[in-house]
N, C-alpha and C positions, 0 to 999 in steps of 0.2 A: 793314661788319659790321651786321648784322640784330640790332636788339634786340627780346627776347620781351617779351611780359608777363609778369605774374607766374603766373596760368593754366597757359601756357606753358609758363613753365619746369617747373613741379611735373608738368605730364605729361610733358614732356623724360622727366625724373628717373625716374615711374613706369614709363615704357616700358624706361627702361635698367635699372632695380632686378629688370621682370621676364626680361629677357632672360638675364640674370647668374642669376636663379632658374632658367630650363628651362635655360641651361644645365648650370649645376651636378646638375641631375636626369636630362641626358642624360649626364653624363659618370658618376654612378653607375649608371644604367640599363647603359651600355657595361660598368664595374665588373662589375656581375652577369653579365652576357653571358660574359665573361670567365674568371668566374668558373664559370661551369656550363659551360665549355667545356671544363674540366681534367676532368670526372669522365669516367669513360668509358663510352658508351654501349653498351647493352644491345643484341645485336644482334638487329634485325629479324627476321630468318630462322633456326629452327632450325637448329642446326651440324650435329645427324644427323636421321635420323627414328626417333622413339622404336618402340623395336623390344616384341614382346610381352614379353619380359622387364620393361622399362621402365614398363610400364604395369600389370605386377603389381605391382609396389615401392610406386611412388608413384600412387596411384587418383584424387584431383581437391585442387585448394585452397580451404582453408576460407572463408569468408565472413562474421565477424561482425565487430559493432563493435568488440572489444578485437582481433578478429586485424589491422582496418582501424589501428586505430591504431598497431600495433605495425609495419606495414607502414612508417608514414606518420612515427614516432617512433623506434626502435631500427631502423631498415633489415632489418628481419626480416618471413617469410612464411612464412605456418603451413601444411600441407596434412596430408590425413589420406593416412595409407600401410597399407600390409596389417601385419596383426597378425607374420607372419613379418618384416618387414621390420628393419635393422639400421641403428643410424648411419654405416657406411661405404659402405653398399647405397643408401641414401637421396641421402648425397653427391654419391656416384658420377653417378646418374640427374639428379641438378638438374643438375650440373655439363657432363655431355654432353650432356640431352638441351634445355636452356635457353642454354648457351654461358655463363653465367656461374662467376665462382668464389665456393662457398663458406667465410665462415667457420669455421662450428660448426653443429650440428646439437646438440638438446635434442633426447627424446622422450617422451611422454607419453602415460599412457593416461586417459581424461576417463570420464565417471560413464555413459556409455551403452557403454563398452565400446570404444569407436574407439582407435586410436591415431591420436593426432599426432605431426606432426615438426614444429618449429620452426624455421626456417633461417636463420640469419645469413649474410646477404651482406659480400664483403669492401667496405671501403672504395669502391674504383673504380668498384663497380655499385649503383645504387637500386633498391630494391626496389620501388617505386615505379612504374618502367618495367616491369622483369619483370610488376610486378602488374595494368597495363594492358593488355599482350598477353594475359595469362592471363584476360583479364576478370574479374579480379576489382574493379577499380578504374572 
């Protein structure tokens, strides 16, 4: 049997003390992995091509810092739609022409005359990802 010194041992100790640390930080790292594995991804590719109907309804998505946060904190994405436009018409077009499902739909009309649409995404989808494709993010 090998005796250490006292040196030694205290790094013994400190290499064991950090090991027991990464791993306990890979095994949460794994945790989140896991965890972001249950939602369900936004898919890559258009499910149709948005046809000219499509792109009368829903015209482009908004871009400021409260729509960025609401993206990023209530899983919702704001776009401005044509003034004719309805919240089942608005749905409809997220929902077919992004492959997502949505929540609810808010709409609003803002102080230059635009309307918005607010889009609540369900649970399974980030708006976050939609909002990337869109470049908005």
């Amino acid at each position: 049997m090998v005796k250490l010194s006292e040196a030694e041992k205290k790094q013994a100790v400190a290499e064991a003390s950090k090991e027991k640390k990464v791993k306990g930080k890979e095994d949460k790292i794994v945790a989140k992995k896991e965890e972001a594995k249950k939602s369900v991804p936004v898919e890559k590719v258009l499910t149709k091509t948005a046809t000219l109907q499509d792109l009368k309804v829903v015209l482009h998505p908004l871009v400021t810092e409260k729509a960025v946060n609401m993206i990023e904190a209530e899983n919702k994405i704001t776009f401005i739609v044509n003034d004719d436009s309805t919240k089942d018409e608005v749905k409809k077009v997220i929902q077919e022409a992004y492959g997502v499902k949505v929540d609810k739909v808010n709409i609003i009309r803002d102080m230059r005359g635009r309307k918005k649409a607010i889009v609540k995404l369900d649970k399974k989808f980030k708006a976050g990802e939609l909002a990337t494709k869109l470049g908005v993010l």
